[in-house]
Residue frames as a rotation matrix with the C-alpha (Angstrom) as fourth column:
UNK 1
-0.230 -0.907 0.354 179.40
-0.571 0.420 0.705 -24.78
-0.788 -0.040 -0.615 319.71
UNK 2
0.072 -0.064 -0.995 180.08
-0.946 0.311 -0.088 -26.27
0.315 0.948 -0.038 316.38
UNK 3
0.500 -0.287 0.817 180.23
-0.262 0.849 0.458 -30.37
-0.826 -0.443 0.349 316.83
UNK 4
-0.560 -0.723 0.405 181.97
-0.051 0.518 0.854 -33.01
-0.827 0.457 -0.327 314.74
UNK 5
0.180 0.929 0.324 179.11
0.780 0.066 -0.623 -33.75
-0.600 0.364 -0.712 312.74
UNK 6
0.857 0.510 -0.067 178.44
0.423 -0.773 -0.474 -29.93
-0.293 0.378 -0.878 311.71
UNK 7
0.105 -0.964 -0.245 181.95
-0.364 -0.266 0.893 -29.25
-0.926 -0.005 -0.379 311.03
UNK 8
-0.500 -0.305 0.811 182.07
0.413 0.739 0.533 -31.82
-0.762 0.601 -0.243 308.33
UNK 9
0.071 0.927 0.369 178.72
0.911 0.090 -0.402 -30.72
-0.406 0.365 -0.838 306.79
UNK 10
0.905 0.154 -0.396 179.54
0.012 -0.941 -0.339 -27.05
-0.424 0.302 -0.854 306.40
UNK 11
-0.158 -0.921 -0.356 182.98
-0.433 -0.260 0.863 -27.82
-0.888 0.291 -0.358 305.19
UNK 12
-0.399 0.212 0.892 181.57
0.724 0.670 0.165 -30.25
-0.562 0.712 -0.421 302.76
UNK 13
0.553 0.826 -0.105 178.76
0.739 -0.545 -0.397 -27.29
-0.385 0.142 -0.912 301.88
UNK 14
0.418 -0.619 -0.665 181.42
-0.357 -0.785 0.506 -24.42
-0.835 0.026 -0.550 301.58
UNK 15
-0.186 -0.962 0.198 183.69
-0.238 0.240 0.941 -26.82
-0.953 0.128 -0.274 299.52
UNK 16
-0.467 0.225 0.855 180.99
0.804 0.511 0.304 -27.49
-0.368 0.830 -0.420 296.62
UNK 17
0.547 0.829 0.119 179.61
0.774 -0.447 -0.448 -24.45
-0.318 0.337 -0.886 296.64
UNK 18
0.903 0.090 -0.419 182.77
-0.064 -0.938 -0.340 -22.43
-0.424 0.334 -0.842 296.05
UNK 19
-0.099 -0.994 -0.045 185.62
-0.792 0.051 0.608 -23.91
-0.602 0.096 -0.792 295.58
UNK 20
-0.831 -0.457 0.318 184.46
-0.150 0.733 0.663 -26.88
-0.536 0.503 -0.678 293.66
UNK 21
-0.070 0.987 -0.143 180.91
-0.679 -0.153 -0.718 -25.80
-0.731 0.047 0.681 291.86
UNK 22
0.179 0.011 -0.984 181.63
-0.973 0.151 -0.175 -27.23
0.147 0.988 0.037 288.61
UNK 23
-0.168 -0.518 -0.839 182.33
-0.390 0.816 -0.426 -30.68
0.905 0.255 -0.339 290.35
UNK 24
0.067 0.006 0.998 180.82
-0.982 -0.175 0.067 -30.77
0.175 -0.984 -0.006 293.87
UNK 25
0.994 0.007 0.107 180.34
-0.030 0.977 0.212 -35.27
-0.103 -0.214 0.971 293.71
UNK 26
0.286 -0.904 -0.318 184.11
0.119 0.363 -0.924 -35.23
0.951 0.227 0.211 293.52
UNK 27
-0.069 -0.322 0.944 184.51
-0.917 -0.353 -0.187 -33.64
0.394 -0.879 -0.271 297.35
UNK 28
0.547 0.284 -0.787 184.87
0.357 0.772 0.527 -36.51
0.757 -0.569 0.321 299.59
UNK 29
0.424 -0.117 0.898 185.26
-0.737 -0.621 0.267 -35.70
0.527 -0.775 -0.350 303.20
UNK 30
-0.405 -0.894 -0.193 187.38
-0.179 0.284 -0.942 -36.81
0.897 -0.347 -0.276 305.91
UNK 31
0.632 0.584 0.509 185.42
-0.399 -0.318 0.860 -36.95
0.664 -0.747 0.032 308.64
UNK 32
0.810 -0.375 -0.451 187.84
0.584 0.580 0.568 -39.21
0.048 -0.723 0.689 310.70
UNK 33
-0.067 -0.980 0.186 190.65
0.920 -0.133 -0.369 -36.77
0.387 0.146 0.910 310.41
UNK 34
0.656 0.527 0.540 188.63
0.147 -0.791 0.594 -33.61
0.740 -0.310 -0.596 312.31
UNK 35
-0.524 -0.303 -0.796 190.14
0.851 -0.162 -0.499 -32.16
0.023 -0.939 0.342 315.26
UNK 36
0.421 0.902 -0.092 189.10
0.780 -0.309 0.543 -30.07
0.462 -0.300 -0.834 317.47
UNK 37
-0.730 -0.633 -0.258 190.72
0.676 -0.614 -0.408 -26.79
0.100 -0.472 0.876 318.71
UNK 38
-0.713 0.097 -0.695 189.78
0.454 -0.692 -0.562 -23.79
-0.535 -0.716 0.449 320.96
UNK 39
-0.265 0.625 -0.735 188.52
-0.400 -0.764 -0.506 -21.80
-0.877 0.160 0.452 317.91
UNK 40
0.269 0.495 -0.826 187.54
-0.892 -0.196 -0.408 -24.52
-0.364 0.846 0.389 315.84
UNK 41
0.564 -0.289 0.774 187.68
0.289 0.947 0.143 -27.78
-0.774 0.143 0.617 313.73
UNK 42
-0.583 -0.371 -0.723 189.87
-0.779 0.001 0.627 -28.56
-0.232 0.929 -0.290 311.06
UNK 43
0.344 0.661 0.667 188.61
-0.316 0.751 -0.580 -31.23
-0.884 -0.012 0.467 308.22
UNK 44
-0.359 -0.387 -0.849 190.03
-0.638 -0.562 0.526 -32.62
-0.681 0.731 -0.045 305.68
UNK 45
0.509 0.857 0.081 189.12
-0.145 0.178 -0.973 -33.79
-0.848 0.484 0.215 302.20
UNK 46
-0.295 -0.740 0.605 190.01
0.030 0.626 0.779 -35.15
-0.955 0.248 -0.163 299.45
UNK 47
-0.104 0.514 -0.851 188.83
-0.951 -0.301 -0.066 -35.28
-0.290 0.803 0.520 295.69
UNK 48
0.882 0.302 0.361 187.31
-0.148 0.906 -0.395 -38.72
-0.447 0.295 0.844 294.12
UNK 49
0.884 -0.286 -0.371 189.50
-0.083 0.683 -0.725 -38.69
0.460 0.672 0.580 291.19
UNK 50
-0.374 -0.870 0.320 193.22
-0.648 -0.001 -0.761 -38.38
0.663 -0.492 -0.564 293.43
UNK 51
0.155 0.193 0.969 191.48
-0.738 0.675 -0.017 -41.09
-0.657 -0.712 0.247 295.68
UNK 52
0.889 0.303 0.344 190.66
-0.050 0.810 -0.584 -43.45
-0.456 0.502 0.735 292.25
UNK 53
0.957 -0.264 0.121 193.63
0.027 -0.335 -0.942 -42.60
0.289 0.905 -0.313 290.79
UNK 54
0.545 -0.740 -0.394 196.40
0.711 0.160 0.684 -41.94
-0.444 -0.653 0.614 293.40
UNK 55
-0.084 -0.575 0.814 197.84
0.730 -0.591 -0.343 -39.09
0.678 0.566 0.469 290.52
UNK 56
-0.744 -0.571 -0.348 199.27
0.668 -0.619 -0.413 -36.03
0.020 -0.539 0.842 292.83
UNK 57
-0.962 -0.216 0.168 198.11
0.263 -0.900 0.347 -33.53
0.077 0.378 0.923 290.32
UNK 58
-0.580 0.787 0.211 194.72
-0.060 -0.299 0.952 -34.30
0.812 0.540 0.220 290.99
UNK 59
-0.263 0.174 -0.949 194.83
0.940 0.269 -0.211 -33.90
0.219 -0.947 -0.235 294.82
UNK 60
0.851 0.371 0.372 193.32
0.292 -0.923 0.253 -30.65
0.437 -0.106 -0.893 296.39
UNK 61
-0.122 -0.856 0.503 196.37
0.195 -0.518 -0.833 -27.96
0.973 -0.004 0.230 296.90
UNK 62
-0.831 -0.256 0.494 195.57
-0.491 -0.081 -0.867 -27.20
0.262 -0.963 -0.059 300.58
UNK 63
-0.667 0.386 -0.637 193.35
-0.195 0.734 0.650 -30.14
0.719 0.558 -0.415 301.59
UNK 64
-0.699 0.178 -0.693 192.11
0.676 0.483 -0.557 -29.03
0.236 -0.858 -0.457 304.95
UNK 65
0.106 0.677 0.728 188.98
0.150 -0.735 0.662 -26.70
0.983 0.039 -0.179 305.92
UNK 66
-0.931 -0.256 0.261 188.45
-0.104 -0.498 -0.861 -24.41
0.351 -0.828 0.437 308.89
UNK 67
0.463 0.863 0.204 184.73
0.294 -0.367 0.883 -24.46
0.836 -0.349 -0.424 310.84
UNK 68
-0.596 -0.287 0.750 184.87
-0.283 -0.799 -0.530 -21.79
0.752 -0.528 0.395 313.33
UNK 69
-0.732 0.439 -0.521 183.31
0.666 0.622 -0.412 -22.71
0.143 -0.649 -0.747 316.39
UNK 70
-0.581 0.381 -0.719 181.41
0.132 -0.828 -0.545 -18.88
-0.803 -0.411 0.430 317.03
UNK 71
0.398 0.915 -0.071 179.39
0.254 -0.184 -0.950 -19.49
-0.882 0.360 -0.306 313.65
UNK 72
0.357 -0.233 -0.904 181.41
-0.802 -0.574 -0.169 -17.42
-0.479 0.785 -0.392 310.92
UNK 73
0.778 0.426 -0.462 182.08
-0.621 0.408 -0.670 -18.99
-0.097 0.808 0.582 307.79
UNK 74
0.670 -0.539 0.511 183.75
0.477 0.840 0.260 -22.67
-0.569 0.069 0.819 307.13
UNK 75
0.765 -0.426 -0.483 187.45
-0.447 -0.891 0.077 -21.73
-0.463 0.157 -0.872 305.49
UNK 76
0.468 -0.872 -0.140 190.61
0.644 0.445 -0.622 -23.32
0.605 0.201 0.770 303.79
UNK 77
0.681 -0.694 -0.234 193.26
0.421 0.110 0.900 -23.91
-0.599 -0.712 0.367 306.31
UNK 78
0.718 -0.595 -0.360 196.17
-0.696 -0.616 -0.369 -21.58
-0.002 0.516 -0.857 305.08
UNK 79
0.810 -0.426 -0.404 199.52
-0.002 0.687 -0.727 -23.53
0.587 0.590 0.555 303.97
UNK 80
-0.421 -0.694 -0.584 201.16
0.685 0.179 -0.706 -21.74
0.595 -0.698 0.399 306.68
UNK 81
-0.394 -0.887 0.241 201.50
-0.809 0.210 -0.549 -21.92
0.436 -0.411 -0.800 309.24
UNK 82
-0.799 0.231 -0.556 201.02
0.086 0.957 0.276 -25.32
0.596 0.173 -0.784 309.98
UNK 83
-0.108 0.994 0.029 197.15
0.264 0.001 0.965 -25.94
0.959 0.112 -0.262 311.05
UNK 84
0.350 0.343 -0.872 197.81
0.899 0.138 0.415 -26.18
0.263 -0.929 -0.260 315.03
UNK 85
-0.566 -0.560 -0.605 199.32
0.714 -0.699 -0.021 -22.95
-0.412 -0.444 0.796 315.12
UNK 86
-0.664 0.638 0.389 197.09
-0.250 -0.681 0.689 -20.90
0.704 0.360 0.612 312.76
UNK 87
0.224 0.715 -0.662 194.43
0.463 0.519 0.718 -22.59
0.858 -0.467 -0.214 315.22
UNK 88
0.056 -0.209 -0.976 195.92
0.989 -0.123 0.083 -21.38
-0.138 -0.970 0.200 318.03
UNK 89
-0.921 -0.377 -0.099 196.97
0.329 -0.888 0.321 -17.49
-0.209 0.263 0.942 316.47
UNK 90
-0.404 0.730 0.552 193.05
0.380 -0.415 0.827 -17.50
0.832 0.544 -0.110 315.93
UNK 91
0.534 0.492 -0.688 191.88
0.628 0.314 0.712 -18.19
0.566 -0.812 -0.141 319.16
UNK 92
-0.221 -0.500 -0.837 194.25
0.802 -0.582 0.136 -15.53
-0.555 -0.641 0.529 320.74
UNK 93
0.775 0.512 -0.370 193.64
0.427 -0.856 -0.292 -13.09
-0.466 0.069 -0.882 318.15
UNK 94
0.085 -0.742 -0.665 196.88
0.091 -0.658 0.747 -12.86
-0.992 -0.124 0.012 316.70
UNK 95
-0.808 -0.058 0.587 195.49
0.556 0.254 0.791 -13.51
-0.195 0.965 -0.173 312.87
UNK 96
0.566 -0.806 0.176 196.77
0.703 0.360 -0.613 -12.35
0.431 0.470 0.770 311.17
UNK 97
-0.230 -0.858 -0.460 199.96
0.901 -0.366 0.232 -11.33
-0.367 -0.361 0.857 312.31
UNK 98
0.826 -0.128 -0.549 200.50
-0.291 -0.931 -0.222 -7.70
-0.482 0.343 -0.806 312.71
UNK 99
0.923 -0.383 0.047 202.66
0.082 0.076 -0.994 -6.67
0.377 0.921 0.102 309.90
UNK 100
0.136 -0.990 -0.026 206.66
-0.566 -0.056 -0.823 -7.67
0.813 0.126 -0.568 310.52
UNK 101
0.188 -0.230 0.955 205.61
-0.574 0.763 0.297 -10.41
-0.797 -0.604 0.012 313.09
């Protein structure tokens, strides 16, 4: 099992190492915004300068990460469907949707 803690740490890790190399001191984590679900945490995160700034354009586009609880790799949270339901469609197995659900 994955705790609060390690959730944060591998989303933080994941988030500088691919999605933000060129800028990893800008991630700033959420840690107080984690939940916990069946097959996993969400976390989310922010970027320095959309924190110093408050400008939109310079917020991350989907601002929330996945840690799996079973080990496999830390993820951005898709845009849909909202987070507690992809959460839940993991943890049953229905993601991704068979095609025409």
């Amino acid at each position: 099992m994955v705790t609060k803690d390690d959730a944060v740490i591998a989303a933080a890790a994941f988030l500088k190492k691919h999605i933000y190399p060129d800028r990893p001191d800008s991630v700033v984590m959420l840690p107080e915004t984690a939940v916990e679900f069946t097959y996993g945490w969400t976390v989310g995160y922010d970027l320095k300068e959309h924190i110093e700034t408050g400008d939109f354009t310079k917020a991350p586009f989907s601002p929330l990460m996945v840690v799996p609880h079973d080990g496999s790799a830390a993820h951005l949270a898709p845009t849909f469907p909202a987070s507690a339901e992809y959460m839940a469609l993991q943890a049953s197995g229905n993601w991704p949707p068979a095609k025409g659900q």
